[in-house]
C-alpha positions in Angstrom: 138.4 131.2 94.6 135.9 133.7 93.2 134.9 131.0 90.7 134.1 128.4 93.1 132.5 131.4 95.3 130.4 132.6 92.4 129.3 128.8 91.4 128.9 127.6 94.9 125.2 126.4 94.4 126.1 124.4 90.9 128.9 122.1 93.4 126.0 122.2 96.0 124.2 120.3 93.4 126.9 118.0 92.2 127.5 117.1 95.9 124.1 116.4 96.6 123.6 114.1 93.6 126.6 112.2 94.7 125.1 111.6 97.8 121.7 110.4 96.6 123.9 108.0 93.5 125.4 106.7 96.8 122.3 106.1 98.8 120.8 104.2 95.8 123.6 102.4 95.0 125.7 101.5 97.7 125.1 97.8 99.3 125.7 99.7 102.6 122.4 101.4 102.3 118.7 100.1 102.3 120.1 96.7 102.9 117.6 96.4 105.7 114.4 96.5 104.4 113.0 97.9 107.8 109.1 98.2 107.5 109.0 97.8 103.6 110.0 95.4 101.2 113.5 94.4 100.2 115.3 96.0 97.7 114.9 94.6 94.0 118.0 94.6 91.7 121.1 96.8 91.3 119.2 99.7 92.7 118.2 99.9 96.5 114.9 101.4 96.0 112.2 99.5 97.4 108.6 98.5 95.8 105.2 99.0 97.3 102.2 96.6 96.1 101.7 97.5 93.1 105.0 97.0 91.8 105.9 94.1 93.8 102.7 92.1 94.2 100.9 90.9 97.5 98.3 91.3 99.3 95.9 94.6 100.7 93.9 94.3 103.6 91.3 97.7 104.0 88.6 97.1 106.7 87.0 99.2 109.8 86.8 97.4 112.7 84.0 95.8 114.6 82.4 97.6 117.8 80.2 100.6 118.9 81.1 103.7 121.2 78.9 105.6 123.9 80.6 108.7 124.3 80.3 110.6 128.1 78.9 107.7 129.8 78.3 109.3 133.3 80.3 106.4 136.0 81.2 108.5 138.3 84.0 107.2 140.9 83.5 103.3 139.8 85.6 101.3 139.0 86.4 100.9 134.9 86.4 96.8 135.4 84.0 96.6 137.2 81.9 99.2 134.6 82.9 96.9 131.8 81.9 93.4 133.7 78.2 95.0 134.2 78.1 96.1 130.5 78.9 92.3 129.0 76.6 91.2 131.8 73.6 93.3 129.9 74.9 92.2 126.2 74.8 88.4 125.8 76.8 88.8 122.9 79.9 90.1 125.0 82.2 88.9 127.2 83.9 91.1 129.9 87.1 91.3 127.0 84.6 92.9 124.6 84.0 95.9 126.6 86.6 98.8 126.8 86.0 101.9 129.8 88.5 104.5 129.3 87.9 108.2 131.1 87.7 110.6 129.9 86.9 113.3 132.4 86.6 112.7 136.2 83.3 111.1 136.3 82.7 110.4 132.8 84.4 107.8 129.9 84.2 106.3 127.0 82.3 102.2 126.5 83.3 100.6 123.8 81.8 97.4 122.9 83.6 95.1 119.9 81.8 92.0 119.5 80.2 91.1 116.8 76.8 91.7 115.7 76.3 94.7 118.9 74.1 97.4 117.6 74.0 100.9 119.2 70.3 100.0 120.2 71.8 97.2 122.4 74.5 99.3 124.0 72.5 101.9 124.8 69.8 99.8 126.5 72.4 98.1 128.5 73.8 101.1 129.4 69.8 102.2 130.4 69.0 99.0 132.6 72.4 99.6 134.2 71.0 103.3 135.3 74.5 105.5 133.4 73.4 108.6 131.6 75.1 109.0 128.6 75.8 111.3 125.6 75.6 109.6 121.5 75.5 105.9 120.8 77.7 105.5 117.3 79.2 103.2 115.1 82.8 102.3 114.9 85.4 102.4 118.1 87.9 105.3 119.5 91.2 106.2 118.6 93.5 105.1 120.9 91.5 101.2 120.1 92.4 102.3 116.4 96.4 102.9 117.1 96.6 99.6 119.9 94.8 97.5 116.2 97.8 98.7 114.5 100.5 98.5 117.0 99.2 94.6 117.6 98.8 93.9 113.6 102.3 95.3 112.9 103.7 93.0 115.7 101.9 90.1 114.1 103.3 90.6 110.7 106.6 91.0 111.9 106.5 88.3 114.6 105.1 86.1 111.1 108.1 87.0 109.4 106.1 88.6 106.8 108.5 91.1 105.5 107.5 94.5 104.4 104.3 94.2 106.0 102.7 97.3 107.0 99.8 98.6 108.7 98.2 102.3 109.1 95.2 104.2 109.5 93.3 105.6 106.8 90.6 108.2 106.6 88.2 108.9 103.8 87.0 112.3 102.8 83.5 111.0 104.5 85.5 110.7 108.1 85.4 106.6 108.0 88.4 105.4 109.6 89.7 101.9 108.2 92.9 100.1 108.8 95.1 99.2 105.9 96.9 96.1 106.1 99.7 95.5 103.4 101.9 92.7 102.8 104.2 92.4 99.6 104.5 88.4 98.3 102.2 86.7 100.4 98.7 85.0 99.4 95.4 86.4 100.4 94.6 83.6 102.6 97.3 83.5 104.8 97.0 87.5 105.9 93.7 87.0 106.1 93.9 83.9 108.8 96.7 86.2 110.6 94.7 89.3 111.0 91.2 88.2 111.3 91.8 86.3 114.5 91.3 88.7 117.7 94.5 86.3 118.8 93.1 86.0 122.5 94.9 82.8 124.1 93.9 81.6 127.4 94.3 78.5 129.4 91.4 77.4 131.0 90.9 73.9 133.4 88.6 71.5 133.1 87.6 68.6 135.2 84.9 67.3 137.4 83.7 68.8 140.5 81.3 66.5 142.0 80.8 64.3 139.4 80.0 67.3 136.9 82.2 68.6 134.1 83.7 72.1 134.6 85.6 74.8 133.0 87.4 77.2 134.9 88.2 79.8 132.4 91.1 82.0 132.1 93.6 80.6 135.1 96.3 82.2 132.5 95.7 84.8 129.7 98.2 86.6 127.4 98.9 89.5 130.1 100.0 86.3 132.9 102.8 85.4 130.5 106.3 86.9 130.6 108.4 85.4 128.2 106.9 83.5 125.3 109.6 81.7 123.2 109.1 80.9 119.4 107.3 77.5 118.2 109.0 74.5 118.4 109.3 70.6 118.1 110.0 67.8 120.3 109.5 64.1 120.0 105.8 64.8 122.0 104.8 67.2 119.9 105.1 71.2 118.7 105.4 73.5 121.9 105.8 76.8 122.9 107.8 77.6 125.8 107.1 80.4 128.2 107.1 81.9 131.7 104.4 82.7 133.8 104.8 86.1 135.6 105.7 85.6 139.6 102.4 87.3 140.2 100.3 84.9 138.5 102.3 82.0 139.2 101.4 81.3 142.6 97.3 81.0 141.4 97.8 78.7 138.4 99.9 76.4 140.7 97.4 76.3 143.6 94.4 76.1 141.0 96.5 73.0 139.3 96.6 71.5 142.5 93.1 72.3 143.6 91.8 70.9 140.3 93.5 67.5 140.6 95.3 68.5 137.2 98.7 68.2 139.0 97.6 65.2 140.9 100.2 62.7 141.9 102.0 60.5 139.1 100.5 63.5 137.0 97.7 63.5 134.5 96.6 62.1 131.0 94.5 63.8 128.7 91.8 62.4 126.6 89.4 65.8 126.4 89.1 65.3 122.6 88.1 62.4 122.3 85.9 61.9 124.9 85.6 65.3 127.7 82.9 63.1 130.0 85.5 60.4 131.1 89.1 62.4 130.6 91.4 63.2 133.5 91.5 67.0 134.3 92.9 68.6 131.9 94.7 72.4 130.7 93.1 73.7 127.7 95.0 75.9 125.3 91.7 78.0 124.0 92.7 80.8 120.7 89.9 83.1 119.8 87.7 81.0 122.5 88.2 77.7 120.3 90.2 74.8 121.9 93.1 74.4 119.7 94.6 71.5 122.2 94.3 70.3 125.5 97.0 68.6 127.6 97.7 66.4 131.2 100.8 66.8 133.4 104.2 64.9 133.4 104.9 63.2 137.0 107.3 65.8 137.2 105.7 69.0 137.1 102.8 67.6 139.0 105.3 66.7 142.1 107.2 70.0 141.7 103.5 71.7 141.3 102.5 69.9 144.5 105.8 71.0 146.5 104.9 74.5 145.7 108.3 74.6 144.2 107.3 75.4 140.4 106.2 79.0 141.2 110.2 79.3 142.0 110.6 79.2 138.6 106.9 79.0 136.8 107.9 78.2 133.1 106.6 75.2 131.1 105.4 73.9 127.6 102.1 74.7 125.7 101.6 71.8 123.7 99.7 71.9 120.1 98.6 69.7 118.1 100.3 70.6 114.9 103.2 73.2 114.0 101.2 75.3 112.6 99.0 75.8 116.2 102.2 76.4 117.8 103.0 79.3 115.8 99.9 81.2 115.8 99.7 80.5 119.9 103.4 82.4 119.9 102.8 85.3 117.4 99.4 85.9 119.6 100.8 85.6 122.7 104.1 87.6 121.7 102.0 90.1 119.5 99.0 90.7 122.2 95.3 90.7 121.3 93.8 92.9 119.4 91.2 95.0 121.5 88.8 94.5 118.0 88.4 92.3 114.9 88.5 93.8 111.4 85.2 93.8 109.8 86.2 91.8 106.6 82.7 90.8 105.6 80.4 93.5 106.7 79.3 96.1 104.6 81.0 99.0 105.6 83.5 98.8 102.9 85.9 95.7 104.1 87.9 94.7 101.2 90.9 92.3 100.8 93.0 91.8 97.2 95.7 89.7 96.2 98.4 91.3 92.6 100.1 89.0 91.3 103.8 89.2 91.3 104.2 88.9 87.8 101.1 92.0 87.5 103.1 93.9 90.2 106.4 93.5 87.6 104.0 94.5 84.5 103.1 97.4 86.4 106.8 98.3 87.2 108.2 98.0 83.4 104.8 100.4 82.4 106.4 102.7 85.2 108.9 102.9 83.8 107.9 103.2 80.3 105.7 105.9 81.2 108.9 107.9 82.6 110.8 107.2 79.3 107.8 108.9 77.4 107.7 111.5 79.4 111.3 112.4 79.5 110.9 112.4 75.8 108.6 114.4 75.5 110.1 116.8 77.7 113.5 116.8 75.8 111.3 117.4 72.5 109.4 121.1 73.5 111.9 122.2 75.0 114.4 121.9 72.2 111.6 123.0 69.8 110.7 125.7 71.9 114.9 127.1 72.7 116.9 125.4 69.5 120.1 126.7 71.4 121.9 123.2 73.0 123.2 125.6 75.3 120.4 126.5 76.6 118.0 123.2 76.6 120.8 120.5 77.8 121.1 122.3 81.0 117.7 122.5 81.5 116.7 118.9 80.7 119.8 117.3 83.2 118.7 119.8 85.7 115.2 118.8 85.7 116.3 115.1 85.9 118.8 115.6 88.6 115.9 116.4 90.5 114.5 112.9 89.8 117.4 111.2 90.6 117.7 113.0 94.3 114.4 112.4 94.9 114.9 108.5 93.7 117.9 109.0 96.6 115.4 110.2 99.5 113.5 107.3 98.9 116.2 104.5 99.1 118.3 106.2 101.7 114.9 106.1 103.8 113.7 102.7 102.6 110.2 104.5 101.3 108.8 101.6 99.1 107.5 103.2 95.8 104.1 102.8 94.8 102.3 104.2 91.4 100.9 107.0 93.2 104.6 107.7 94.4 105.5 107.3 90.8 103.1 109.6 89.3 104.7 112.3 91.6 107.8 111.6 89.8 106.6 112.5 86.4 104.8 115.6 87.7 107.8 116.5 89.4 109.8 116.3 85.6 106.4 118.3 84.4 106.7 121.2 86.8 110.4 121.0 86.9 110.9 122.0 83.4 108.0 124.7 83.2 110.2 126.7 85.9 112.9 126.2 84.0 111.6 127.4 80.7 110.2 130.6 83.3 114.0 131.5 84.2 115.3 130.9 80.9 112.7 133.0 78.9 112.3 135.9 81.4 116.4 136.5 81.2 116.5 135.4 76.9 113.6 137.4 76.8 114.8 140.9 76.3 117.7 140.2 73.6 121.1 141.2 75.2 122.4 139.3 78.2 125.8 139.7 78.3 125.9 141.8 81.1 126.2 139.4 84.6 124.3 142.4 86.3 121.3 142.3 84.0 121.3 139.0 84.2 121.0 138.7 88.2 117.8 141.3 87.8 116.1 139.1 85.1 116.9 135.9 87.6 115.8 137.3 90.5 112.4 138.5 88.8 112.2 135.1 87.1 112.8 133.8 90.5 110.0 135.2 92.6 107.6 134.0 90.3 108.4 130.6 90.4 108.9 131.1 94.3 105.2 131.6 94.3 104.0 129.0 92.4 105.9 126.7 94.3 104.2 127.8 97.9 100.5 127.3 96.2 101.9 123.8 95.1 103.5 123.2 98.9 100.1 124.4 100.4 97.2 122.8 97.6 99.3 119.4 98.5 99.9 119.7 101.9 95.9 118.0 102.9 97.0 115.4 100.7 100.4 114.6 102.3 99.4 115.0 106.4 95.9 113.5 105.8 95.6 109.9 106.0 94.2 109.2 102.9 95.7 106.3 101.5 98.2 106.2 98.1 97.2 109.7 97.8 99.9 111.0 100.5 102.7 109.4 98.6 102.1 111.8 95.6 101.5 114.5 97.6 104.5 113.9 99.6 107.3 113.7 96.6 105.3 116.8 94.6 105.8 118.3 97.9 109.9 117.5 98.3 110.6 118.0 94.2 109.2 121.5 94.7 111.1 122.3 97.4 114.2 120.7 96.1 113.8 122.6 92.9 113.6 126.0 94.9 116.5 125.7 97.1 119.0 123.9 94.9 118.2 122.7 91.0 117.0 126.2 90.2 119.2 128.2 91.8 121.8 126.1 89.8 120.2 126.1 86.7 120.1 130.1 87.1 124.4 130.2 87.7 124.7 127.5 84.9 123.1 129.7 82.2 125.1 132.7 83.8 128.1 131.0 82.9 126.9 130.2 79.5 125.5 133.3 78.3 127.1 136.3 80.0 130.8 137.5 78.9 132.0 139.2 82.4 131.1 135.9 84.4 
């Protein structure tokens, strides 16, 4: 009992190495892939782009803020309506009025090409006082870009996608869009598109065409099923919200859209001499346009549909079908990512097989370094007894840190990887700290000596490891890119080294080199 008291922190060690063998190992962990890519080979760890190949996405986002816009008691809609109406550029769903204080908020404008000149004149002819006019939007429109592009990815069935803010040391905020496997053009097409689906009427009033706009948009729709096909064509079904329901069947009817025997559709070919028609628009282009089945029309004329308002959006290809379901199931993005300005957008595809080049250098680069390690330190000690300990130690933190990563499905990147190696690096100078503070003064025999060279030895490296934890804490809360992976596993191999490989080094070499142990 005294012996397993007195080497409590060396089983500590061995327990906690099981534990992360297990989590990297076992088929029962990391089989989901979660937000990150699936697993590669025998191991559950998971690969970042680099190692894995895809494609990155970095790009700020179109729009310009006024900051403490005086508006009083109005109305936020209404505040954004008078804005578009002073930008020709802007619709009413380009302009975003949050408060921010009783009387006073936020307008954000996103469409293209808006310069702060432009908003603040409009925001002058409308008679609101405001504060600065700047580039670039707010953050809550940041997070909702994010929230929307991660549902598109996922809704795509692009797995391991992921999407996050980043901020450069300059304060430029761009959004970071990853995607392991896929080609640059198709996460391109996906995120570029604002994804705003409407379905607007058109027909003749009085002998002139007409476009009512917007009788549904993504908000009037409840449940949106997946794309799908049918001897008339792709579809995507869906229901229409009870509120909204009642005004798309009265407009239908009004419109002559659900006339009786129902309606047939000629709008591409020639709009002039078609039948009304329902309009599927995406991103303000019509990606199809449709009549009505007999049917619908007589149940839309009963005023019996709104009982249960669900029907088909028709497309004219598959492919329509399921970009109309991943926008309408992701929502619309409240701004576009500016991929071509010149505020630093940037897009890049690694090849898979670069990604694997990358991932056999990796892990070259380890070997060397392990080497290299296992060389000094044997030069340095020439006592077995004193440098095997110290080398399996260090790499025992390696290997629980390899176990944090696959039990938590963190997909390992280079930056991730160089922690790694400095982790070995700073690992083993401790280790040679302990070892020559205690070896240092010849006899070590007694167990009490040695707990007074430990413990000195101890401090030291206590210390070094809180300037480590605080120079790479910026690095590991800031959002700044690969950068916070590095900082994040120096951060957890010096604090695994503290409170358990050290320690245990420390009761190994008891064991070994004092006689009343």
């Amino acid at each position: 009992m005294a012996s397993l008291r007195d080497n409590w922190r060396i089983l500590l060690l061995v327990v906690v190495l099981l534990a992360s063998t297990f989590a990297l190992f076992s088929p029962s962990v990391g089989a989901d892939g979660g937000n990150d890519v699936a697993s590669e080979g025998p191991t559950n760890l998971q690969y970042g782009l680099e190692l894995s190949g895809g494609t990155r996405i970095r790009a700020p986002l179109i729009g310009v803020t006024a900051e403490e816009v005086e508006i009083g008691d109005a109305d936020t809609r209404q505040v954004a309506r008078d804005v578009a109406g002073e930008i020709p550029a802007a619709d009413p769903s380009d302009v975003i009025v949050r408060r921010t204080a009783q009387t006073t908020a936020t307008v954000e404008v996103t469409a293209e090409g808006v310069t702060t000149q432009r908003l603040g004149a409009a925001l002058d002819s409308l008679g609101l006082s405001f504060g600065t006019v700047r580039d670039g939007v707010t953050d809550p429109t940041r997070a909702e870009v994010v929230r929307v592009l991660q549902n598109k990815i996922n809704e795509a069935g692009l797995s391991g996608g992921t999407v996050r803010q980043v901020t450069t040391a300059t304060g430029a905020h761009f959004i970071l869009v990853e995607v392991p496997n896929e080609d640059r053009s198709e996460v391109v097409d996906l995120v570029e598109s604002r994804g705003s689906v409407r379905i607007d009427i058109y027909y003749r009033q009085n002998g002139t065409p007409t476009t009512r706009e917007g009788i549904l948009t993504g908000d009037d729709f409840q449940n949106i099923g997946t794309a799908q096909e049918s001897e008339r064509g792709p579809f995507v079904p869906v229901t229409v919200r009870d509120e909204a329901a009642d005004d798309f069947q009265a407009a239908v009817v009004e419109t002559g859209v659900a006339q009786r025997g129902g309606t047939t559709c000629t709008y591409e070919q020639n709009p002039n001499a078609t039948q009304p028609c329902l309009l599927v628009v995406v991103d303000d282009r019509v990606v199809n346009s449709f009549g009505m089945s007999p049917g619908l029309a007589q149940s839309m004329q009963a005023g019996e549909w709104a009982d249960d308002p669900a029907f088909q959006l028709t497309t004219q290809n598959f492919s329509e079908a399921q970009r109309v379901s991943i926008n309408l199931r992701a929502g619309e993005l409240p701004a576009a990512l500016d991929l071509e300005g010149e505020d630093g957008g940037t897009s890049s595809f690694i090849s898979p097989s670069q990604g694997e080049n990358f991932k056999v250098n990796s892990i070259i680069t380890g070997i060397v370094a392990v080497l290299a390690v296992a060389a000094v330190v044997f030069v340095r000690y020439g006592e077995a007894k004193v440098a095997l300990p110290m080398i399996v130690t260090a790499f025992s933190e390696v290997l629980i840190l390899l176990g944090f990563a696959a039990g938590i499905g963190y997909a390992l990147n280079l930056p991730a990887i160089a922690g790694f190696i400095a982790v070995i690096g700073t690992g083993v100078d401790d280790l040679i700290i302990i070892a020559d503070e205690v070896m240092a003064e010849g006899d070590v025999s007694s167990r009490r000596i040695f707990q007074s060279r430990f413990r000195k030895a101890f401090w030291v490296i206590g210390a070094a490891a809180a300037t480590t934890v605080i120079a790479m804490s910026p690095l590991a809360v800031l959002s700044l890119g690969d950068l916070q992976g590095f900082a994040i596993f120096t951060i957890l191999g010096v604090i695994v080294g503290v409170l358990l490989t050290r320690p245990a080094y420390g009761d190994i070499l008891r064991a070994l080199l004092t006689e009343d142990r």
